[in-house]
Predicted model as a PDB file, atoms N, CA, C, CB and O in Angstrom, pLDDT in the B-factor column:
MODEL        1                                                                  
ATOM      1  N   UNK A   1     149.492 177.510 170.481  1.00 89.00           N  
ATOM      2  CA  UNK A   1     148.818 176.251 170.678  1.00 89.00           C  
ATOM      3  C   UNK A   1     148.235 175.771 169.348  1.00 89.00           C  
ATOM      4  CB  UNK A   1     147.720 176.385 171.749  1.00 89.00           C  
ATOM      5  O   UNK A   1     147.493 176.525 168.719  1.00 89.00           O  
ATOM      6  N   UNK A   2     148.544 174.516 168.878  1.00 93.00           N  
ATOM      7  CA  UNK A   2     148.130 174.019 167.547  1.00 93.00           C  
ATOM      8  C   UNK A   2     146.507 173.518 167.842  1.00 93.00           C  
ATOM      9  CB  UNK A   2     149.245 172.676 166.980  1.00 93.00           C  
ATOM     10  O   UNK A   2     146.233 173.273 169.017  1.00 93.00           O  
ATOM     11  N   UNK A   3     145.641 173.392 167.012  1.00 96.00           N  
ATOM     12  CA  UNK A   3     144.061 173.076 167.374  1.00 96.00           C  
ATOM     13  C   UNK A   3     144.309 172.514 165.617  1.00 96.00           C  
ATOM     14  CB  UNK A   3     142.587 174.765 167.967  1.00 96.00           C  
ATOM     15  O   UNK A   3     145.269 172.653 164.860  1.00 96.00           O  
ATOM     16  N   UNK A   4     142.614 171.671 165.397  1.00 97.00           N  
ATOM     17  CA  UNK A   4     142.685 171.311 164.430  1.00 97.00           C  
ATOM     18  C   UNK A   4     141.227 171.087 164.254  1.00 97.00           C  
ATOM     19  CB  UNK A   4     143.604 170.397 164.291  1.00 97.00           C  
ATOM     20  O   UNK A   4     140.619 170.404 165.078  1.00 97.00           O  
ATOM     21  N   UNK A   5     140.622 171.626 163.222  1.00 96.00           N  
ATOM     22  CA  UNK A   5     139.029 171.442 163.191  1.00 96.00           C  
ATOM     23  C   UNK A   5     139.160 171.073 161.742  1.00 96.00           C  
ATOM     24  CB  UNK A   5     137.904 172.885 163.601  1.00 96.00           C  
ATOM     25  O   UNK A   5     140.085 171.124 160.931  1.00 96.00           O  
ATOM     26  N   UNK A   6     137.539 170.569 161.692  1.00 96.00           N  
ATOM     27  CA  UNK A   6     137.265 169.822 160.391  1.00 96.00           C  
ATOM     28  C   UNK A   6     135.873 170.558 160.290  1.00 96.00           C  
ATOM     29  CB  UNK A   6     137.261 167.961 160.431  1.00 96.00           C  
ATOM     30  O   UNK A   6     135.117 171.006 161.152  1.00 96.00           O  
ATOM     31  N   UNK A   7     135.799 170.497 158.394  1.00 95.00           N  
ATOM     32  CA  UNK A   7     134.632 171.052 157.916  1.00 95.00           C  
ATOM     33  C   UNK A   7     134.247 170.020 156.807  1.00 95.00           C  
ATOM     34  CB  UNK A   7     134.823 172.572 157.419  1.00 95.00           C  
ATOM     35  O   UNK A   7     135.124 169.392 156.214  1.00 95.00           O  
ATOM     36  N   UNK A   8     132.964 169.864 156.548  1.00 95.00           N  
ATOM     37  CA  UNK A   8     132.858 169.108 155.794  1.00 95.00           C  
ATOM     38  C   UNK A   8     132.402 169.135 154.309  1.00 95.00           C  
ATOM     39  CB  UNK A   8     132.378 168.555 156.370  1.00 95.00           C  
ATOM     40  O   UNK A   8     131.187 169.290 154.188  1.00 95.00           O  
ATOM     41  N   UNK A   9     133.000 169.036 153.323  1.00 95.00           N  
ATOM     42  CA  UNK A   9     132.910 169.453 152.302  1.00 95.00           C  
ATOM     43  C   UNK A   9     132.627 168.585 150.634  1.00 95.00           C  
ATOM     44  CB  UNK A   9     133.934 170.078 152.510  1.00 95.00           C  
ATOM     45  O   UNK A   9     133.098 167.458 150.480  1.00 95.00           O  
ATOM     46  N   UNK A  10     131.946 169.170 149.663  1.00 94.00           N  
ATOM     47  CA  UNK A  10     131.905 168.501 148.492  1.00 94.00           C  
ATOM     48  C   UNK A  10     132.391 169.476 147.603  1.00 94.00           C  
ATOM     49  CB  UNK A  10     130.606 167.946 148.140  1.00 94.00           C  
ATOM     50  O   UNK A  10     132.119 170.667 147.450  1.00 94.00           O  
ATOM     51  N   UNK A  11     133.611 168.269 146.740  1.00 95.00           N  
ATOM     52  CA  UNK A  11     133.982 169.515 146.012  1.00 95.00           C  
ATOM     53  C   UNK A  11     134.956 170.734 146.554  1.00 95.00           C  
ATOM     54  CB  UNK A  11     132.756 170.093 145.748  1.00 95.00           C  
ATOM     55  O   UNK A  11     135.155 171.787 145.948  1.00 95.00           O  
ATOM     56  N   UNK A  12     135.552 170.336 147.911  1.00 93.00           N  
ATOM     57  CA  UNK A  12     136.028 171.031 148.381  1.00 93.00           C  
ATOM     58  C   UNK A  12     135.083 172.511 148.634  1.00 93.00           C  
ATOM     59  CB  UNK A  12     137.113 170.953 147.719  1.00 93.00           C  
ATOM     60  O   UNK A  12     135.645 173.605 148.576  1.00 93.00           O  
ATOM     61  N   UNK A  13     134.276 172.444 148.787  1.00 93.00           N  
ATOM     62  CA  UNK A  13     133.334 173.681 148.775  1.00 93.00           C  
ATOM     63  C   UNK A  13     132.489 173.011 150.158  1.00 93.00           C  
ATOM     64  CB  UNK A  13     132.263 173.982 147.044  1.00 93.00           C  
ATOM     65  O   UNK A  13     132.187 171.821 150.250  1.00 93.00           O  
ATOM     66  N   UNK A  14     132.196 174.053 151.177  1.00 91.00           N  
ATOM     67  CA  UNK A  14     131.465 173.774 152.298  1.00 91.00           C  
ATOM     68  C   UNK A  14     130.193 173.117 152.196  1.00 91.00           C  
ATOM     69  CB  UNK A  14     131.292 174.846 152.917  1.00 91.00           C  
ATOM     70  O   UNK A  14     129.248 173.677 151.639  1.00 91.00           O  
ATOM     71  N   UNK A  15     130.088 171.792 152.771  1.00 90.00           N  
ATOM     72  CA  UNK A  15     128.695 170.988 153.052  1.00 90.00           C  
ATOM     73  C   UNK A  15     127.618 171.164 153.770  1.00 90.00           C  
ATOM     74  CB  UNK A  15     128.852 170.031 153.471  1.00 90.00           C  
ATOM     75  O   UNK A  15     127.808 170.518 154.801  1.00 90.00           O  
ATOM     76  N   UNK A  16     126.399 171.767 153.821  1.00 86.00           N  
ATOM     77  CA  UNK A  16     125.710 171.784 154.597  1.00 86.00           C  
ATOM     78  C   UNK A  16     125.594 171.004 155.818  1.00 86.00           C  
ATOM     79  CB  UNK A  16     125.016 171.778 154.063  1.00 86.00           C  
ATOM     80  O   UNK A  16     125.323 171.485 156.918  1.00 86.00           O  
ATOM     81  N   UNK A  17     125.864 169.484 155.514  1.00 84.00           N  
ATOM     82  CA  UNK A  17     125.445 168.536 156.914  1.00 84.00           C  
ATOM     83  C   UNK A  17     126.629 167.551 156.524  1.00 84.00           C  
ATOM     84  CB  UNK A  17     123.548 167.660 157.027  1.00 84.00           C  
ATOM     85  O   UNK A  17     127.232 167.149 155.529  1.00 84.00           O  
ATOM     86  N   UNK A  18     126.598 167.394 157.984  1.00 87.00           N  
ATOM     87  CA  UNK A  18     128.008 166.373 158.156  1.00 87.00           C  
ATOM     88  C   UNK A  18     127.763 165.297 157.419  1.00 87.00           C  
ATOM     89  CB  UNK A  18     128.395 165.795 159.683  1.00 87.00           C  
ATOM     90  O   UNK A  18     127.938 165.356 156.202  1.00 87.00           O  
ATOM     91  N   UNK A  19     127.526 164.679 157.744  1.00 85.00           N  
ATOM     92  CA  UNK A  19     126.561 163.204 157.329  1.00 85.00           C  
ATOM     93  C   UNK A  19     126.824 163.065 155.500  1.00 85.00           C  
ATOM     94  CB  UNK A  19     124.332 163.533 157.777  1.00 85.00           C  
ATOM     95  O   UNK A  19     127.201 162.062 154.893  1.00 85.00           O  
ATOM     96  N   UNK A  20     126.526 164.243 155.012  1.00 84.00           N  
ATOM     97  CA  UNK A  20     126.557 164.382 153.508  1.00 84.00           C  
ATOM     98  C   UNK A  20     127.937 164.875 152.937  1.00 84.00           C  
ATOM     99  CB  UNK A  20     125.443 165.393 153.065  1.00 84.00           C  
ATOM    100  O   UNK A  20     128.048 165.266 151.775  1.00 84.00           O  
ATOM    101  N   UNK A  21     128.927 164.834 153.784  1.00 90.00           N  
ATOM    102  CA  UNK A  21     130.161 165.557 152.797  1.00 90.00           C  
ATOM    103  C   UNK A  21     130.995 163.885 151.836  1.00 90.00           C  
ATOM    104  CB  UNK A  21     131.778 166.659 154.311  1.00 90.00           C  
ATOM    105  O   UNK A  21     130.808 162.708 152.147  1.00 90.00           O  
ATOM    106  N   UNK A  22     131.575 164.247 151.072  1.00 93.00           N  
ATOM    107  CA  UNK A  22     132.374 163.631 150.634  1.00 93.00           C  
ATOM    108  C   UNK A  22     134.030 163.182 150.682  1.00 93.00           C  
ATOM    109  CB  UNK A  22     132.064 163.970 149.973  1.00 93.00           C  
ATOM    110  O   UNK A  22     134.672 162.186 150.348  1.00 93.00           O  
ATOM    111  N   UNK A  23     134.411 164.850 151.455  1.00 96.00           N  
ATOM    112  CA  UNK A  23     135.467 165.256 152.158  1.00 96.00           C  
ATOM    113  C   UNK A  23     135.303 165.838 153.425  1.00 96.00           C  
ATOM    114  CB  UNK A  23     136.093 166.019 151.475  1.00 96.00           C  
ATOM    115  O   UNK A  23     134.290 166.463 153.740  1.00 96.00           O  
ATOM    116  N   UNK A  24     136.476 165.614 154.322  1.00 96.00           N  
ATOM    117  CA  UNK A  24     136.988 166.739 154.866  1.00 96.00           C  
ATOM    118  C   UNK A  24     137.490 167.659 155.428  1.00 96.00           C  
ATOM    119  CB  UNK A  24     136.931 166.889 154.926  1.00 96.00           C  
ATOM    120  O   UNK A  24     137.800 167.395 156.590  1.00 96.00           O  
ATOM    121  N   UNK A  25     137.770 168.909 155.015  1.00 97.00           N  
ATOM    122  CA  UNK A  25     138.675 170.117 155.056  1.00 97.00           C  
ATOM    123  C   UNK A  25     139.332 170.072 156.460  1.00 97.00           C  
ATOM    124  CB  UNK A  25     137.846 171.554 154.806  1.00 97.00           C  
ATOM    125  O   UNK A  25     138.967 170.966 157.224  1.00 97.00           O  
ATOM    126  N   UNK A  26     140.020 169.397 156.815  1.00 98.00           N  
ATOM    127  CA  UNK A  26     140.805 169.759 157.891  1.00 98.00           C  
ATOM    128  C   UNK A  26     142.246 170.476 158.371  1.00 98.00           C  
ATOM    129  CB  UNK A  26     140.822 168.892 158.219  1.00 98.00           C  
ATOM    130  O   UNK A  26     143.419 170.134 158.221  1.00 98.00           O  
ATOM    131  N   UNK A  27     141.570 171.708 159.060  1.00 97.00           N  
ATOM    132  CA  UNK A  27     141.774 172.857 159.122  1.00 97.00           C  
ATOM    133  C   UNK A  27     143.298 173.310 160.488  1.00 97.00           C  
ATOM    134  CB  UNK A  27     140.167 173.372 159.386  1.00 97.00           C  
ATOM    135  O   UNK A  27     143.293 173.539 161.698  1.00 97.00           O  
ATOM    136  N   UNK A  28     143.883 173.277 159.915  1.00 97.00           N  
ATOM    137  CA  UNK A  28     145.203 172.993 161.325  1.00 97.00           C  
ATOM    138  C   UNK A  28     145.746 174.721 161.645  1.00 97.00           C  
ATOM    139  CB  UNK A  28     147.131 171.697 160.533  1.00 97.00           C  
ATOM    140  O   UNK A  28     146.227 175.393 160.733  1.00 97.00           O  
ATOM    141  N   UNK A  29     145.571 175.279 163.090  1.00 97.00           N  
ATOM    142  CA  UNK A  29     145.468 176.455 163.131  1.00 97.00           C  
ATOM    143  C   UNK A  29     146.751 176.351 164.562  1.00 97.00           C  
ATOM    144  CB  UNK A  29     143.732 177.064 163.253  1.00 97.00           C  
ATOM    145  O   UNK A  29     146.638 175.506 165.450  1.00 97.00           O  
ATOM    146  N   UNK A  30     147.662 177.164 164.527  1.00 95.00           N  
ATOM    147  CA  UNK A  30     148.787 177.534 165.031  1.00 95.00           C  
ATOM    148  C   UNK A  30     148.758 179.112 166.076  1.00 95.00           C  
ATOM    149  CB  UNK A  30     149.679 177.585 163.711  1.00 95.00           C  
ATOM    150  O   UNK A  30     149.504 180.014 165.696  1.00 95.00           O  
ATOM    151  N   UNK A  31     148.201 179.267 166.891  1.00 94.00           N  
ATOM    152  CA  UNK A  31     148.659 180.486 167.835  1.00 94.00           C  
ATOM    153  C   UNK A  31     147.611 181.487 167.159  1.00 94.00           C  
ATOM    154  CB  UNK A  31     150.516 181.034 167.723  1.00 94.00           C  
ATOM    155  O   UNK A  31     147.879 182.687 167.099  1.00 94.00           O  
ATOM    156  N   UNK A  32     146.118 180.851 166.526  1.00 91.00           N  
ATOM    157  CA  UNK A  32     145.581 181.451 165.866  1.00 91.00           C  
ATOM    158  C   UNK A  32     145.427 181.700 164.475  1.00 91.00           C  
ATOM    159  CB  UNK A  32     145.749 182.035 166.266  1.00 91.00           C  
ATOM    160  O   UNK A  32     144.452 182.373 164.142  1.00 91.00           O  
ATOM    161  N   UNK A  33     146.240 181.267 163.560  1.00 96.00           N  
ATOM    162  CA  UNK A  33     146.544 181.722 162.545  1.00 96.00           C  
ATOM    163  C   UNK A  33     146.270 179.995 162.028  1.00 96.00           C  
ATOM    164  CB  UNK A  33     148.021 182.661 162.482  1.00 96.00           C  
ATOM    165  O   UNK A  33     146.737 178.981 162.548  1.00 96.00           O  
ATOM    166  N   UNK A  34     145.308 180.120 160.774  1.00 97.00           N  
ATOM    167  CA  UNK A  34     145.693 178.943 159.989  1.00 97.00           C  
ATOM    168  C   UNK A  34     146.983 178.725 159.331  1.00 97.00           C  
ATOM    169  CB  UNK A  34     144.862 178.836 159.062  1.00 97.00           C  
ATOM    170  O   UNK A  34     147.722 179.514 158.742  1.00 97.00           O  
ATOM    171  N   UNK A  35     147.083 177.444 159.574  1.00 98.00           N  
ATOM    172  CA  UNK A  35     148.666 177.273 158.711  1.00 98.00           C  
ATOM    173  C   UNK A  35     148.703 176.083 158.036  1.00 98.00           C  
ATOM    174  CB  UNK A  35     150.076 177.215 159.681  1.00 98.00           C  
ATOM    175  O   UNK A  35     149.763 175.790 157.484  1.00 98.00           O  
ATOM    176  N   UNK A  36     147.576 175.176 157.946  1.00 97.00           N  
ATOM    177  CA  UNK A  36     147.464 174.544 156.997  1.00 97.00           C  
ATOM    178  C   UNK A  36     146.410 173.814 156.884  1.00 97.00           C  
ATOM    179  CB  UNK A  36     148.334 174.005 156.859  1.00 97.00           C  
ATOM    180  O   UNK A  36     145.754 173.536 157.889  1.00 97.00           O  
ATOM    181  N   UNK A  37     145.982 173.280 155.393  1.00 97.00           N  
ATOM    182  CA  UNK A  37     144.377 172.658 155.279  1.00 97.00           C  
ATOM    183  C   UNK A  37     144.533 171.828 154.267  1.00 97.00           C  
ATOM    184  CB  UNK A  37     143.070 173.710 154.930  1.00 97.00           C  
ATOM    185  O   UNK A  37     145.125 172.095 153.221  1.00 97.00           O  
ATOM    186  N   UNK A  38     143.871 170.536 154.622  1.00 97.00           N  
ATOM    187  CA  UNK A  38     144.444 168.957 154.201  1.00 97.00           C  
ATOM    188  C   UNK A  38     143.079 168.968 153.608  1.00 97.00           C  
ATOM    189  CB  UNK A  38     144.960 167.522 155.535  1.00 97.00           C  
ATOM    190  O   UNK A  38     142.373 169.864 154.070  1.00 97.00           O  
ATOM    191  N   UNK A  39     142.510 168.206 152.700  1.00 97.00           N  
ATOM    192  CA  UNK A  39     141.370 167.169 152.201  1.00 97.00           C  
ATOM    193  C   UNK A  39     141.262 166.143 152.859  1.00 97.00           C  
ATOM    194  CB  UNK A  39     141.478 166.666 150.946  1.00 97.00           C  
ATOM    195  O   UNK A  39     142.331 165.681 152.459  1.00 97.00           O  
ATOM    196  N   UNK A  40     140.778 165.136 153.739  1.00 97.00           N  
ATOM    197  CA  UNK A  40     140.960 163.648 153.676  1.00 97.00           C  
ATOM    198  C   UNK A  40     139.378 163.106 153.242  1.00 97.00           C  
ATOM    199  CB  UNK A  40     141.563 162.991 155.304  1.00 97.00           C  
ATOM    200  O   UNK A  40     138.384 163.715 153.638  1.00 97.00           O  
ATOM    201  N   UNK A  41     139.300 162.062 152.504  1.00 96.00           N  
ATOM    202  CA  UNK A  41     137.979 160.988 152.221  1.00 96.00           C  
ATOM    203  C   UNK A  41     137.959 160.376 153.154  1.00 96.00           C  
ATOM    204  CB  UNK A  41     137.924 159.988 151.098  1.00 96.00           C  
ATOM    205  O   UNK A  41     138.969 159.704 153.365  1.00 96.00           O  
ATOM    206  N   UNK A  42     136.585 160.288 154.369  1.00 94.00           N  
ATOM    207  CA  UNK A  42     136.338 159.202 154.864  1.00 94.00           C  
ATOM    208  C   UNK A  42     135.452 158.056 154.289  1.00 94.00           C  
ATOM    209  CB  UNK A  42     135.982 159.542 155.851  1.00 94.00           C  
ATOM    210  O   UNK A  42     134.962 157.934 153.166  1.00 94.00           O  
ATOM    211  N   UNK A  43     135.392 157.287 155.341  1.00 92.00           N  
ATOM    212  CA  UNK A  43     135.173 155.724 155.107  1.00 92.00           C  
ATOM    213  C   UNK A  43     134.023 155.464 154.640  1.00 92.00           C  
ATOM    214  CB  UNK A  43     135.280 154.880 156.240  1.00 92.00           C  
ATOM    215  O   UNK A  43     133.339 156.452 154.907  1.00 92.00           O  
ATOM    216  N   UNK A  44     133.464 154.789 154.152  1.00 89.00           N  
ATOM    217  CA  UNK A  44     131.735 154.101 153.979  1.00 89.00           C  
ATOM    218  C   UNK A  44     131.326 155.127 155.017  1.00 89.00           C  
ATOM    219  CB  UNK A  44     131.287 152.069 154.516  1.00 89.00           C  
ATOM    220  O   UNK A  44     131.969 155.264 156.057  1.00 89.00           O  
ATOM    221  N   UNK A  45     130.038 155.991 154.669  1.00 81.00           N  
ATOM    222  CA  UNK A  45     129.476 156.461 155.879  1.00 81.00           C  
ATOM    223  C   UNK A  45     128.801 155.361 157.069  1.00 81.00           C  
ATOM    224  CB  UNK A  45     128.419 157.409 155.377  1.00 81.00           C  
ATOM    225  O   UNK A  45     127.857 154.713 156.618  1.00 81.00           O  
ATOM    226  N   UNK A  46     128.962 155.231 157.715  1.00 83.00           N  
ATOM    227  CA  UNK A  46     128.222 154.061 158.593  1.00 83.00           C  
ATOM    228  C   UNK A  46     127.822 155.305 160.112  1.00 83.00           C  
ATOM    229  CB  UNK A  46     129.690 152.275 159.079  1.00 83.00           C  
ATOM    230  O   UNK A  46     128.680 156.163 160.319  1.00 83.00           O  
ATOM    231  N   UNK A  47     126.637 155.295 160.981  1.00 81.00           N  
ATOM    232  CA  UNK A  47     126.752 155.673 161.724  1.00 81.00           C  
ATOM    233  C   UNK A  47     127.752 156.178 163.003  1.00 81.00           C  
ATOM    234  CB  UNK A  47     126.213 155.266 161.641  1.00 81.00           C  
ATOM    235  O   UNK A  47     127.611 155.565 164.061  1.00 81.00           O  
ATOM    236  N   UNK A  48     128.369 156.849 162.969  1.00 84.00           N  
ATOM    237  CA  UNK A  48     129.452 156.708 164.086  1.00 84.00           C  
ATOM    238  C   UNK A  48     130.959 156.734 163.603  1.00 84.00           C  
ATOM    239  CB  UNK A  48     129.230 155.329 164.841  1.00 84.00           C  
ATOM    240  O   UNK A  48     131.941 156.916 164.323  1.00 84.00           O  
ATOM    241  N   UNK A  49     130.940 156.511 162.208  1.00 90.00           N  
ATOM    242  CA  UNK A  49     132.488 156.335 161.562  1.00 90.00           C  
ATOM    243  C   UNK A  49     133.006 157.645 161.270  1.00 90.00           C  
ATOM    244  CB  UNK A  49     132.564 155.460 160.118  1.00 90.00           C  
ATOM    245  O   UNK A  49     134.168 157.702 160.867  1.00 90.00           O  
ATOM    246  N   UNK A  50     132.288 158.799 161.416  1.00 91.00           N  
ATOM    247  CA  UNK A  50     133.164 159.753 160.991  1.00 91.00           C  
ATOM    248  C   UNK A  50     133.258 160.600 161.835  1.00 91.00           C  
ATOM    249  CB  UNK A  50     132.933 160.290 159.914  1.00 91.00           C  
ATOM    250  O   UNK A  50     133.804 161.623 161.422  1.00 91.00           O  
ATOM    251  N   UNK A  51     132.900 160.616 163.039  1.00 90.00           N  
ATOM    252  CA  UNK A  51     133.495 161.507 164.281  1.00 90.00           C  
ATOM    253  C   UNK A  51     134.609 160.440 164.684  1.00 90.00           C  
ATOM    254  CB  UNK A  51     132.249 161.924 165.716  1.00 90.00           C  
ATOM    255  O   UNK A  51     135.493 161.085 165.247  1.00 90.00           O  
ATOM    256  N   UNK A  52     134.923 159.222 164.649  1.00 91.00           N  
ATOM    257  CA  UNK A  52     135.728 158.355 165.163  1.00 91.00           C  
ATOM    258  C   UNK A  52     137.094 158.513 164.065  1.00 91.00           C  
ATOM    259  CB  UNK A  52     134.940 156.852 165.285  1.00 91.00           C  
ATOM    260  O   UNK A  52     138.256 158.512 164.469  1.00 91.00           O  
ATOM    261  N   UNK A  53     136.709 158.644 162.636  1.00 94.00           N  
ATOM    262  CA  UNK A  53     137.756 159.237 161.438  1.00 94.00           C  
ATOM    263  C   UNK A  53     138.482 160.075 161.803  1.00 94.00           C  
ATOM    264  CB  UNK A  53     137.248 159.850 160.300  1.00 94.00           C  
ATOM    265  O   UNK A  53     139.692 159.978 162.004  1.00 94.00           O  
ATOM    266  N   UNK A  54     137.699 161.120 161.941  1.00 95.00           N  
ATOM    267  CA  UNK A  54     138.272 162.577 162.307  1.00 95.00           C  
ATOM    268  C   UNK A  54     138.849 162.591 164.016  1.00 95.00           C  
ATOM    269  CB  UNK A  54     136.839 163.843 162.077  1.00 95.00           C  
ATOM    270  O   UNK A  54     139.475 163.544 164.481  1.00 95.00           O  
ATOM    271  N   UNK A  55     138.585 161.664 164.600  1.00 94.00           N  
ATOM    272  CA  UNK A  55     139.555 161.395 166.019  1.00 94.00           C  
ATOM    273  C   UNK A  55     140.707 161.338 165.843  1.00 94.00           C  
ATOM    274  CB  UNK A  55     139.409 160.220 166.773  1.00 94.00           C  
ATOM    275  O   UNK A  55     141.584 162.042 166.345  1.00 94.00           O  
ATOM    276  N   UNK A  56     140.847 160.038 164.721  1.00 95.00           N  
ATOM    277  CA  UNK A  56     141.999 159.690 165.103  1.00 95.00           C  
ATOM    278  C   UNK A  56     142.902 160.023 163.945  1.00 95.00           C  
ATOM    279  CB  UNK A  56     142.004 158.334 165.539  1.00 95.00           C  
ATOM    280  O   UNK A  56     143.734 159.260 163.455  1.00 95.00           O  
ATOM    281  N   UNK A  57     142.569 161.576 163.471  1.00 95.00           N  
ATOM    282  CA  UNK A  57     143.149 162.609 162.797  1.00 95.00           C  
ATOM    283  C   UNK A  57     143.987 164.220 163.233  1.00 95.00           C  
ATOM    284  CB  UNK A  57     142.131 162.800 162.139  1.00 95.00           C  
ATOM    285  O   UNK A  57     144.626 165.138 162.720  1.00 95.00           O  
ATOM    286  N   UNK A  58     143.196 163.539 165.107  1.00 95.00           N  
ATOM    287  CA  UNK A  58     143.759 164.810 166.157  1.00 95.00           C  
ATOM    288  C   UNK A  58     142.857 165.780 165.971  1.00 95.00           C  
ATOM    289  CB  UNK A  58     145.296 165.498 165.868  1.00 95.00           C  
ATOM    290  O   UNK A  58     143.069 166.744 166.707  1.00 95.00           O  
ATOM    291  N   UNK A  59     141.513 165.939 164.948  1.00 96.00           N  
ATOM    292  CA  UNK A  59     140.261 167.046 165.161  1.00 96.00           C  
ATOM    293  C   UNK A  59     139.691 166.722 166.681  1.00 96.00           C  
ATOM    294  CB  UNK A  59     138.836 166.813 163.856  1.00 96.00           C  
ATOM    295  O   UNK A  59     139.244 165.694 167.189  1.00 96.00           O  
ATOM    296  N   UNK A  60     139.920 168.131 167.202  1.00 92.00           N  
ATOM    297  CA  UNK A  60     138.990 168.712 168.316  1.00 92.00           C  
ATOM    298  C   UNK A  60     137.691 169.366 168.324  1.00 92.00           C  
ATOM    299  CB  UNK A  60     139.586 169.527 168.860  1.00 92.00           C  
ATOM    300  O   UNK A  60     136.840 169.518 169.200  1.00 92.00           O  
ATOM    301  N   UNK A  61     137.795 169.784 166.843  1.00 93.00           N  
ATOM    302  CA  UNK A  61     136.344 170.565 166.930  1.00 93.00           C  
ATOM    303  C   UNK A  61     135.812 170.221 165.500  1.00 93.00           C  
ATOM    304  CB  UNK A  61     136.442 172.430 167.218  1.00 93.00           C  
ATOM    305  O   UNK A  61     136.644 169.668 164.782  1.00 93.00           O  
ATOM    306  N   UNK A  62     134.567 170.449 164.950  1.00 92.00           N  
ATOM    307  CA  UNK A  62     133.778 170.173 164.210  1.00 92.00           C  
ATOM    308  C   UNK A  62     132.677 171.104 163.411  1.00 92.00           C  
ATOM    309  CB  UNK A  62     133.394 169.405 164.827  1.00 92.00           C  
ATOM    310  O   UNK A  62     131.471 170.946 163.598  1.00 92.00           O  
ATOM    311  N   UNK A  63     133.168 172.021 162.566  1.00 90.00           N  
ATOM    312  CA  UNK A  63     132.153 172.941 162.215  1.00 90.00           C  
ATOM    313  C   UNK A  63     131.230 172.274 161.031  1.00 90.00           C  
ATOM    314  CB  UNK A  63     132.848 174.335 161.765  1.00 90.00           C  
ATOM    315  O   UNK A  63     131.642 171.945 159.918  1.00 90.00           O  
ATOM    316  N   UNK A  64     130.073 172.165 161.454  1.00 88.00           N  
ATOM    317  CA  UNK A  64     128.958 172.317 160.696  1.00 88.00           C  
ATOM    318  C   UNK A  64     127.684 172.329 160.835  1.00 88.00           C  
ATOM    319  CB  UNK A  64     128.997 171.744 160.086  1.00 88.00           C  
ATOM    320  O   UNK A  64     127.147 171.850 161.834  1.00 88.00           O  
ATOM    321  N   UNK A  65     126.766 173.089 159.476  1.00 84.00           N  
ATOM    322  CA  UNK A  65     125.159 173.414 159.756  1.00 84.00           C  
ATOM    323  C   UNK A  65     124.436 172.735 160.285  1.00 84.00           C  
ATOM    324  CB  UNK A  65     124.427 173.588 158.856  1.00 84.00           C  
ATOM    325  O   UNK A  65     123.452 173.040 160.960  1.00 84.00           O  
ATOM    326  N   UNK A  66     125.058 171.235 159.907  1.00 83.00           N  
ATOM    327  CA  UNK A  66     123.552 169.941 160.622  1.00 83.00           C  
ATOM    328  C   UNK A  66     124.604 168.887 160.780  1.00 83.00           C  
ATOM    329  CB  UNK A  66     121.808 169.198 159.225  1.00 83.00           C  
ATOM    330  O   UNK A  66     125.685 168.866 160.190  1.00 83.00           O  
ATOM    331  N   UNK A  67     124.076 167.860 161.803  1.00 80.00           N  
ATOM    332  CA  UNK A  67     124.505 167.102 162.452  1.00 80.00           C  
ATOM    333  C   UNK A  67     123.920 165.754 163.183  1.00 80.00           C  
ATOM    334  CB  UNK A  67     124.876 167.805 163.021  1.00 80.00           C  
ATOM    335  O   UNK A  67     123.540 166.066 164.312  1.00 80.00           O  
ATOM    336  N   UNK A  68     123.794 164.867 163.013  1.00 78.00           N  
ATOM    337  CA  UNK A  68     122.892 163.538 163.307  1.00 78.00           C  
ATOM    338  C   UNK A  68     123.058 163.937 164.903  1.00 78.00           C  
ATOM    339  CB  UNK A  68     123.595 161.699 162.691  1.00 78.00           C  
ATOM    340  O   UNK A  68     123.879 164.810 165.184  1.00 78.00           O  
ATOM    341  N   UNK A  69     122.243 163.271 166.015  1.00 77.00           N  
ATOM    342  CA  UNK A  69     122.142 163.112 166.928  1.00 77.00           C  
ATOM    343  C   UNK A  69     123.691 162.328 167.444  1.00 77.00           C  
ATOM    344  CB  UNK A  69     120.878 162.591 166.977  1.00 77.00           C  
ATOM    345  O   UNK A  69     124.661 162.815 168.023  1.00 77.00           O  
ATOM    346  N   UNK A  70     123.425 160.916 166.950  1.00 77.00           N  
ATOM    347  CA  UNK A  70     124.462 160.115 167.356  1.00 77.00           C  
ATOM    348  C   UNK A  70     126.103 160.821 166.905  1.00 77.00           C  
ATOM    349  CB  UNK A  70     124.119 158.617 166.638  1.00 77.00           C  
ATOM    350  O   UNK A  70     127.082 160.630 167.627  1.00 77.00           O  
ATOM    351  N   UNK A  71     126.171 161.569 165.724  1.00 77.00           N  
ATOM    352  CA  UNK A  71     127.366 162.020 165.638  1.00 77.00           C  
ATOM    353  C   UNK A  71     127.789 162.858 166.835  1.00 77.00           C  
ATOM    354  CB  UNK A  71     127.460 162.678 164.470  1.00 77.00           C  
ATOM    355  O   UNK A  71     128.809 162.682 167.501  1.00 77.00           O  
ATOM    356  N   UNK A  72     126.662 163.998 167.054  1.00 76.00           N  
ATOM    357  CA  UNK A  72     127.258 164.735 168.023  1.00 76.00           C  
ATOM    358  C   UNK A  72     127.033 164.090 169.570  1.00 76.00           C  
ATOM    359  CB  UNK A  72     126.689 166.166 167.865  1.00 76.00           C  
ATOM    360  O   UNK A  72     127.524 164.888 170.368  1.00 76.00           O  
ATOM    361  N   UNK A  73     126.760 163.532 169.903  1.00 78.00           N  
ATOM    362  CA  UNK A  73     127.206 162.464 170.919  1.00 78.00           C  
ATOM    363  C   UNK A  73     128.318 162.024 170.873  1.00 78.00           C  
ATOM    364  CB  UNK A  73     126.568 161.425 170.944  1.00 78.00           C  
ATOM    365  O   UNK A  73     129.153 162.452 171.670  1.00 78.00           O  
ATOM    366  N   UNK A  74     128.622 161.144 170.027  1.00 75.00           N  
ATOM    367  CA  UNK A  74     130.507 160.906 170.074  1.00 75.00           C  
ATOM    368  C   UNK A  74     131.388 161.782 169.827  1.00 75.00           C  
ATOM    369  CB  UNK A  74     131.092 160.002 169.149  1.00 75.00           C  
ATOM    370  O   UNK A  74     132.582 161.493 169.894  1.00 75.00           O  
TER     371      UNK A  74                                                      
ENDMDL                                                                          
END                                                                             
């Protein structure tokens, strides 16, 4: 089963809080096993634009330390 999570990153190096990355690391994992990991830049941060980014990138899941209210709502 393919899954696909996102991390968020500066520098390609892990971000503490979503809200603050510059990138990110999205993580495409196959029967368990990573099998591949993309960079993407999202948009102007604007409330709400980057759980909606990473939607319509096929991310299901979302690892990170901190997280706005409204992000993790959508």
């Amino acid at each position: 089963m393919k899954k696909l999570f996102a991390v968020p990153t500066i520098n390609q190096k892990l971000c503490a809080h979503f809200g603050h990355s510059e990138q990110f690391a999205v993580v495409v994992t196959e029967d368990q096993k990573v099998v591949n990991i993309e960079y993407f830049t999202p948009p102007v941060h604007q409330p709400g634009t980057y759980p909606k980014f990473l939607a319509e990138k096929g991310v299901s899941t979302i690892i990170s330390g901190g997280m706005g209210q409204k992000a993790q709502d959508i």
